[in-house]
C-alpha positions, -999 to 999 in steps of 0.1 A, spaced: -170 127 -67 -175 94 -43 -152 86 -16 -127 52 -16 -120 28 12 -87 25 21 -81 -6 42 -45 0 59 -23 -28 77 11 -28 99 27 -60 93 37 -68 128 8 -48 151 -24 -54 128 -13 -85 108 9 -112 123 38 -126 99 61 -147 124 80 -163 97 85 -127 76 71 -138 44 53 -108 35 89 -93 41 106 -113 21 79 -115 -8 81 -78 -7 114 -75 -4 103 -43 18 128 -21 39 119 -7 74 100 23 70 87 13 41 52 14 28 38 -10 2 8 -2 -14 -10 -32 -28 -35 -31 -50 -68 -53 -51 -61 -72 -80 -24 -86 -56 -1 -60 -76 23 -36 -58 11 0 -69 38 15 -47 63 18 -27 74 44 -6 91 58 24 72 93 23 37 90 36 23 117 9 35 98 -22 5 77 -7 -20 99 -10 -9 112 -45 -8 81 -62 -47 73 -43 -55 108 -64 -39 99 -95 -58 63 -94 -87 86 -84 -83 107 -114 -76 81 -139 -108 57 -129 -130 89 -137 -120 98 -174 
């Protein structure tokens, strides 16, 4: 099996958003996490860290059958 490259981001620390679009585009909640795919689609969204790496396995999974 090959490994993936996850690029992760903190809206606020790693990427500025001074006008809280990406908020609002998202509609995200604190503590949330927002998973967004390459292709610009949300995958998932979460407040539990390892939902994050279950759905990376289950896209893992499913791009190998």
């Amino acid at each position: 099996m090959g490994t993936y490259a996850v690029n992760a981001y903190a809206i606020g620390s790693d990427l500025l958003d001074s006008h809280a679009t990406a908020r609002s585009e998202y509609q995200a909640h604190d503590a949330e996490l927002i998973l967004v795919r390459q292709d610009g689609h949300v995958g998932l969204r979460t407040q539990d860290a390892a939902a994050v790496t279950g759905y990376l396995a289950t896209v893992r999974n499913i791009g190998s059958l």
